[in-house]
C-alpha positions in Angstrom: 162.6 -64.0 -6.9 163.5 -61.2 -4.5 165.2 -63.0 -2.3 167.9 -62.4 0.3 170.3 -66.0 -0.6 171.3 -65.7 3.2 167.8 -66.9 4.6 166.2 -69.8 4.0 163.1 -68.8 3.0 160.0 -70.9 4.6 157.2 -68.6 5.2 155.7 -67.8 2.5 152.4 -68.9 4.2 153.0 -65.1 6.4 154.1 -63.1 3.8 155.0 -63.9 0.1 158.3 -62.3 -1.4 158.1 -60.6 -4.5 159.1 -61.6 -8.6 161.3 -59.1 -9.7 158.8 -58.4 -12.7 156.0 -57.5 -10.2 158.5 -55.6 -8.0 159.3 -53.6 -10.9 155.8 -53.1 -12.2 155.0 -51.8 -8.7 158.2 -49.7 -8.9 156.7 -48.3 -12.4 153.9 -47.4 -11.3 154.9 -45.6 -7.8 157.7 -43.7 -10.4 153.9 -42.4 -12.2 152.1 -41.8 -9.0 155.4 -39.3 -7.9 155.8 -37.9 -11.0 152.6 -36.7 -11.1 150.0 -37.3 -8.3 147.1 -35.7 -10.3 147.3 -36.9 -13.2 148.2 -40.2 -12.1 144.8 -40.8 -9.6 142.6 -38.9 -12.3 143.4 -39.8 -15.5 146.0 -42.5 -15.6 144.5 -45.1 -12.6 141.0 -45.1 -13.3 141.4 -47.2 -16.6 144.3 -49.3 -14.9 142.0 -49.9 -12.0 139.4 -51.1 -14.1 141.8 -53.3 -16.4 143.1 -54.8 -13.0 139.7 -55.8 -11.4 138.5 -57.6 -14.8 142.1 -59.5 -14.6 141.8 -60.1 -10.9 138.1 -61.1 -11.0 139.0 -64.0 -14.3 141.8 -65.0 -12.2 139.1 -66.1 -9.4 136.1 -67.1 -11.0 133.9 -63.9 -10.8 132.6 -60.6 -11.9 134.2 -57.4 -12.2 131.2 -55.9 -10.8 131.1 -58.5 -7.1 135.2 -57.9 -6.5 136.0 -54.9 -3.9 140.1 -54.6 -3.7 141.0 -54.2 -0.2 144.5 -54.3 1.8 144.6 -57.8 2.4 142.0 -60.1 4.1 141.9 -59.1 7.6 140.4 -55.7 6.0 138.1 -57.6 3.7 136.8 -60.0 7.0 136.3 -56.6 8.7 134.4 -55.0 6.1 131.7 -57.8 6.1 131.6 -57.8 10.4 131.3 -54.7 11.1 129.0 -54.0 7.9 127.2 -56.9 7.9 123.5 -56.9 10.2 122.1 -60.2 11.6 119.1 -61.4 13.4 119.4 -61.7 16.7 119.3 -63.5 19.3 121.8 -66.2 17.5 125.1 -67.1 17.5 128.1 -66.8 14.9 129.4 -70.4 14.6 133.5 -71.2 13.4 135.7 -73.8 13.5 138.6 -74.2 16.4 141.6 -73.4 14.4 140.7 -69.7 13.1 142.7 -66.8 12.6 143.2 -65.2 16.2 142.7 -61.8 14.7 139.3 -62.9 13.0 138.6 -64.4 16.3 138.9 -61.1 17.7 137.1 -59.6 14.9 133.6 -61.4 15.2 134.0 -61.0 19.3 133.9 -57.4 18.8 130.5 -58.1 16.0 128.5 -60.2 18.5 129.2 -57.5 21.5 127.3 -55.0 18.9 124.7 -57.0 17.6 123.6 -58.7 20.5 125.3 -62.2 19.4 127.5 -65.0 20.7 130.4 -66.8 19.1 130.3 -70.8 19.5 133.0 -72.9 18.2 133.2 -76.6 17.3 136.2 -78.9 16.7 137.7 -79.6 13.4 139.2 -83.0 12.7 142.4 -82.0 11.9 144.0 -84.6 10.5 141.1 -86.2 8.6 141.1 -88.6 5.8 138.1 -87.4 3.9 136.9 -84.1 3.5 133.4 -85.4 4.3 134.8 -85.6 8.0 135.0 -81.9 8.1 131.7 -81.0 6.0 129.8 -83.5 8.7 131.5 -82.1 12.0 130.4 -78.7 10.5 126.7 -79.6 9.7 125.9 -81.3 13.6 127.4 -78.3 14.9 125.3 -76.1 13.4 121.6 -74.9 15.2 118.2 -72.8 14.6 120.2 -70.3 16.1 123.4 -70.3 13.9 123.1 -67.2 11.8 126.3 -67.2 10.3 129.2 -69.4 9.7 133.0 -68.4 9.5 136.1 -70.4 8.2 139.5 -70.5 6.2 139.5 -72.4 3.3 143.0 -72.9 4.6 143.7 -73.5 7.9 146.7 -71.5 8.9 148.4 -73.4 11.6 148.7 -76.6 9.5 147.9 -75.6 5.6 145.0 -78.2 5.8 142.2 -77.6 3.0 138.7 -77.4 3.9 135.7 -78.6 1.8 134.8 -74.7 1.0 132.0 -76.0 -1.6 131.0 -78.7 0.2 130.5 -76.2 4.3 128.9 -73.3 1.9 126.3 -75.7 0.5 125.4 -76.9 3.5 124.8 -73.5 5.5 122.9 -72.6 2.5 120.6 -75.1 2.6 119.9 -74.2 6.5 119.8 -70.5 5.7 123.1 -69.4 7.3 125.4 -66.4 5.9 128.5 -68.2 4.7 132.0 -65.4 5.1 134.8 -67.6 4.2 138.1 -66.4 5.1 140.5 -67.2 1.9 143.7 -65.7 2.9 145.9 -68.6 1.5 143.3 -69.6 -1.4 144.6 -67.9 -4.6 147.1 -70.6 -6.2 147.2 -72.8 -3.0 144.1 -74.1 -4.7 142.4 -74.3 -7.8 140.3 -71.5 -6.8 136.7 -70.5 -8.7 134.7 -68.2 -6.2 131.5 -68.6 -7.7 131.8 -72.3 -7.6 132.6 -72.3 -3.9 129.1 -70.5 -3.3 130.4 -68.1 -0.3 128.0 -65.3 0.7 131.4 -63.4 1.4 134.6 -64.9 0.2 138.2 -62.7 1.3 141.2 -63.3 0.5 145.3 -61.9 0.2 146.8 -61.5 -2.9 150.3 -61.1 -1.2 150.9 -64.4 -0.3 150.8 -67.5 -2.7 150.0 -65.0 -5.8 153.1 -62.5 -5.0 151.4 -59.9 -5.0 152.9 -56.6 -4.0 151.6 -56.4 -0.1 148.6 -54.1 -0.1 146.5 -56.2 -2.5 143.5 -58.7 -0.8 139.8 -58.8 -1.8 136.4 -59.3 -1.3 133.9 -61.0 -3.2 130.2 -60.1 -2.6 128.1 -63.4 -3.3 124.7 -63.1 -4.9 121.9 -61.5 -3.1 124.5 -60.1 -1.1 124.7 -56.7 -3.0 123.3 -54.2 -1.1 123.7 -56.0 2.5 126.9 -54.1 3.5 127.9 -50.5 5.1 131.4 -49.3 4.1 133.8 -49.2 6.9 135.2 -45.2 5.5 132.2 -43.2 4.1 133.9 -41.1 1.7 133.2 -39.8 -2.0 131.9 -43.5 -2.8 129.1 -43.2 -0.6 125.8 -42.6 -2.4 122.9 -42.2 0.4 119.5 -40.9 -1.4 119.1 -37.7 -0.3 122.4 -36.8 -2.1 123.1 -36.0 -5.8 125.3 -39.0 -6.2 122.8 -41.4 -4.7 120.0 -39.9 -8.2 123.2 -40.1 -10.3 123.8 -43.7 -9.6 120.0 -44.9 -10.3 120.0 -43.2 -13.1 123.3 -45.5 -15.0 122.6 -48.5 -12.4 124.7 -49.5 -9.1 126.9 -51.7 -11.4 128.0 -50.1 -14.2 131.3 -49.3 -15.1 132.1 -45.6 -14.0 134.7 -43.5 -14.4 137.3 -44.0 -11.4 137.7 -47.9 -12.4 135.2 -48.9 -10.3 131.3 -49.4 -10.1 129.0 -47.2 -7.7 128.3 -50.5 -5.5 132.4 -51.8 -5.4 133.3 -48.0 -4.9 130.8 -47.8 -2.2 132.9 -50.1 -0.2 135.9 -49.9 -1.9 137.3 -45.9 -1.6 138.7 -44.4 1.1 140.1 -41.3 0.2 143.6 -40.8 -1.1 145.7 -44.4 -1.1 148.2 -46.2 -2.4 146.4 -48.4 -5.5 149.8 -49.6 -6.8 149.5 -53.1 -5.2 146.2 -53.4 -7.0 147.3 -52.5 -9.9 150.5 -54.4 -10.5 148.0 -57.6 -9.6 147.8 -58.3 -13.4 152.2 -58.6 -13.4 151.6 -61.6 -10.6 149.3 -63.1 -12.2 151.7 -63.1 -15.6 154.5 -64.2 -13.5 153.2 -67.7 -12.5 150.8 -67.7 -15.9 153.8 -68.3 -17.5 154.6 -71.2 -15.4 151.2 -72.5 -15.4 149.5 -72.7 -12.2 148.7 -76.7 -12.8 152.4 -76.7 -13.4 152.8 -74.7 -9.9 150.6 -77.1 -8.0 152.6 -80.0 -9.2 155.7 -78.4 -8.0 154.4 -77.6 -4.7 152.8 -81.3 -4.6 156.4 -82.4 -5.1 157.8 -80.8 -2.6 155.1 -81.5 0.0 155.9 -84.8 -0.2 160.0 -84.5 -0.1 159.1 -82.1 2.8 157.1 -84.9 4.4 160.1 -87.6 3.9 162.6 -85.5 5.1 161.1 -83.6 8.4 159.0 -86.3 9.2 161.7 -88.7 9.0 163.6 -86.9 12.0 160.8 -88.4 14.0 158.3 -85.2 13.7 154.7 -85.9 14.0 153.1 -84.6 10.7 150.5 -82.1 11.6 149.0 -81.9 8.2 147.3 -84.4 6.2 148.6 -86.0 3.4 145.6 -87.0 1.3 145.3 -84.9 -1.9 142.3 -82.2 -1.6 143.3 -81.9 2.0 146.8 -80.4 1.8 149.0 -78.1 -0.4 151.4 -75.6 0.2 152.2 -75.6 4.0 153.2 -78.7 6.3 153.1 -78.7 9.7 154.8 -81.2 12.2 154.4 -81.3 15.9 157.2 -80.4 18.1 158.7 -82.2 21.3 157.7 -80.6 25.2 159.9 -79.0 26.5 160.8 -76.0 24.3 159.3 -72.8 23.9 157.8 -70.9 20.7 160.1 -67.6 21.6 163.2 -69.6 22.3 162.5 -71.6 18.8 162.3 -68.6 17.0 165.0 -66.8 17.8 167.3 -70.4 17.7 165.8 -70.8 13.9 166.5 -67.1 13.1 170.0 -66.6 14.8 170.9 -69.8 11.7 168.7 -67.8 9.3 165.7 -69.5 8.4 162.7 -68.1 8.5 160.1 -70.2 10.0 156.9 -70.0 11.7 156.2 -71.7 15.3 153.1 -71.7 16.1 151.5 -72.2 19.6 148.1 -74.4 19.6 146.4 -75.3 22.7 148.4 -78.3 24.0 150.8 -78.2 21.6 153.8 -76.7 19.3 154.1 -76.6 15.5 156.3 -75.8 13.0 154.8 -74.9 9.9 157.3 -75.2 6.4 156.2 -72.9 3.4 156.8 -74.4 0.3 156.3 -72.4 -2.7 157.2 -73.6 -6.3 160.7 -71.6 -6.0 161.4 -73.4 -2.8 164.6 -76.2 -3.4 164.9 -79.3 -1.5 168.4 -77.8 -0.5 166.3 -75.3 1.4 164.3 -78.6 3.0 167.5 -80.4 3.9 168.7 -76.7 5.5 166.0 -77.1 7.6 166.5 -80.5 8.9 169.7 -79.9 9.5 169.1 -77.0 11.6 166.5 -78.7 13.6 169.2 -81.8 14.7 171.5 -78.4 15.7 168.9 -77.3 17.7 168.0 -80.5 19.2 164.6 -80.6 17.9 165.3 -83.9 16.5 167.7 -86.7 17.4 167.5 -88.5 14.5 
C-alpha cells in the first residue's frame, strides 16, 4: 500500500489509499494519455473502456450495457436527481442518517419538481435487519414517490437490508435510488440481486480505486427514464443524425468509443480524464488475489479486536455488532464536553487520521478498518485517545 508509515491510517471509509499495482497502472496509462492525446482517446481508450466496464459490471452483478462510469457517487446520485421526473404532488422519503451532501442534493430536486423531502428514524443500533426494513415500510405513504438510502450508513458503517427496503418500495410502486458509496467489498455486493431502480456507488474507497472512478447502475425499466446532466456528443435527440444512427444498431449495442448509445448518453462529457476507470480492472486484481471472502474475514477480524480494544476504554459502541449489520467501519460515541474541531486537530497533531463526526446530540469517532489495517494501528489509536483524555481507562 501507498502509504505514508508516519500516519496511522483510519479512514479509509473517506478516501481509500492506493496499491502500488493500481497506482502504477494509473501511472501507465496517464504516461499513454501524454504521449499521445489523440491516439490515446481515439484509438487506444475505446477498447480499454469497454474491457473495463464488462470487468467492472462482473465485479458487481450486472450488465455492461446498465453500468454508466461516473466520478464517484455524489455525481452518480446527482445524475438520477436532477434527471430523474416524478409525479407530483408527493414526497421523496429517506432515512435520518444520510449523506449531508445527498441531503442537499434531493432539497434542490423537490424545489424543482414541486416535491417535499420527509425523513423517518433509523434504529441504529438494531439487532435484526428486519428492524430497519419495518421502520422503513410504516414510514412510507400514497404519497411517497421515491425512496433514498446508503446501503452503508456513513457515520457508523451500519449495513442496511438493501434487498430487503428495495423489495418493499417495489411492491408499493416507489422509485428505489440507493446510495452505495461504501458497498463494493464492504459487502458481498450483487446489484441485480439488491433490485435498486438506481444503485451508485465509489470505487475509490473499499475497492482502491484510483479516485475518479464511481458508478451508476440503471435498474430495469429504468432505461430511458433519465436526462444527462452535460449534453454533449452522447446525446442522440431524434431530429439529429445520431439519434437515426442509434435506432438503426439499437440503444445498447456496443459502439465504438467503449460505450453503448444509452451508457454514453449519460456517461460523456467532453474531454476527461478516463484513467481512473480504466485502471478499475488493476483494483479489482489487487484484492482478487486475496480473495474478497478472504478480505471480509480479515476485516471481520479486526472489527472485533477494534471493538475489544476501543470499547474497552469505556467508549459506547455506535455500531452494531451482529453480522449482516456491520463491516468495515466502527463507530463509538464520545464524552460531552469536547468539540469535533478541537478532536481533529488533537488526533492529527499525533498523526492519525480519523474521522469525528457530529450527529445531532452527539459525537462519534468512526475507525476505518481495511484488510491492511494492523492491530498495532488499533492499539495506536487507543493510546492516543487516553493522551487526549478521551478515555480514562
Amino acid at each position: 500500500m501507498l502509504l505514508d508509515p508516519t500516519v496511522t491510517m483510519l479512514n479509509t471509509g473517506s478516501f481509500g489509499p492506493l496499491p502500488v499495482p493500481v497506482f502504477d497502472r494509473a501511472t501507465e496509462l496517464r504516461r499513454m494519455l501524454a504521449a499521445g492525446p489523440t491516439n490515446f482517446f481515439v484509438r487506444q481508450a475505446p477498447p480499454l473502456l469497454w474491457a473495463a466496464r464488462e470487468r467492472t459490471a462482473a465485479f458487481l452483478g450486472t450488465a455492461p450495457q446498465r453500468l454508466v462510469f461516473t466520478s464517484n457517487v455524489s455525481a452518480a446520485i446527482n445524475l438520477v436527481a436532477s434527471g430523474l421526473r416524478l409525479n407530483a404532488p408527493g414526497e421523496i422519503l429517506m432515512s435520518d442518517h444520510e449523506y449531508g451532501a445527498m441531503i442537499w442534493c434531493w432539497e434542490r430536486a423537490v424545489q424543482r419538481q414541486g416535491l417535499t423531502i420527509r425523513t423517518f428514524p433509523l434504529p441504529t443500533m438494531a439487532s435484526d435487519p428486519a428492524e430497519i426494513v419495518d421502520a422503513a415500510t410504516k414510514a412510507m405513504t400514497r404519497r411517497t414517490r421515491l425512496l433514498f438510502f446508503s446501503h452503508v450508513l456513513s457515520p457508523t458503517g451500519l449495513v442496511l437490508p438493501a434487498k430487503a427496503l428495495c423489495a418493499e418500495a417495489r411492491r408499493r410502486g416507489v422509485v428505489t435510488v440507493v446510495d452505495g458509496a461504501h458497498a463494493p467489498v464492504y459487502v458481498p455486493l450483487d446489484v441485480s440481486d439488491v433490485g435498486a431502480d438506481f444503485y451508485a456507488a465509489n470505487l475509490h474507497k473499499w475497492l482502491l480505486a484510483p479516485s475518479g472512478a464511481g458508478f451508476l447502475v440503471v435498474g430495469p425499466g429504468n432505461e430511458d427514464r433519465l436526462q444527462p446532466l452535460h449534453v454533449s456528443w452522447g446525446y442522440y435527440p431524434d431530429k439529429y443524425p445520431i439519434g437515426e444512427a442509434v435506432r438503426s444498431v439499437g440503444p445498447d449495442a456496443q459502439d465504438t468509443y467503449g460505450s453503448t448509445p444509452r451508457t454514453r448518453f449519460l456517461e460523456f462529457e467532453g474531454t476527461r480524464d478516463l484513467c481512473p476507470w480504466l485502471a478499475v480492472p488493476a483494483a479489482i486484481d489487487f484484492q482478487s488475489e486475496y480473495g474478497f471472502d478472504a478480505v471480509r474475514g480479515r476485516i471481520a477480524e479486526l472489527a472485533a479486536y477494534t471493538r475489544a480494544v476501543i470499547g474497552g476504554l469505556g467508549l459506547p459502541l455506535a455500531t452494531p455488532s451482529v453480522p449482516g449489520l456491520c463491516g468495515a467501519m466502527t463507530a463509538f460515541e464520545l464524552p460531552d464536553g469536547r468539540t469535533a474541531p478541537a478532536l481533529r486537530k488533537e488526533l492529527w497533531a499525533r498523526r492519525v487520521e480519523i474521522p469525528v463526526i457530529e450527529r445531532p446530540g452527539r459525537l462519534l469517532i468512526r475507525v476505518s478498518h481495511h484488510f491492511y489495517t494492523t492491530e498495532a494501528e488499533i492499539d495506536r489509536l487507543a493510546k492516543v485517545l487516553k493522551e487526549i483524555g478521551v478515555a480514562s481507562m
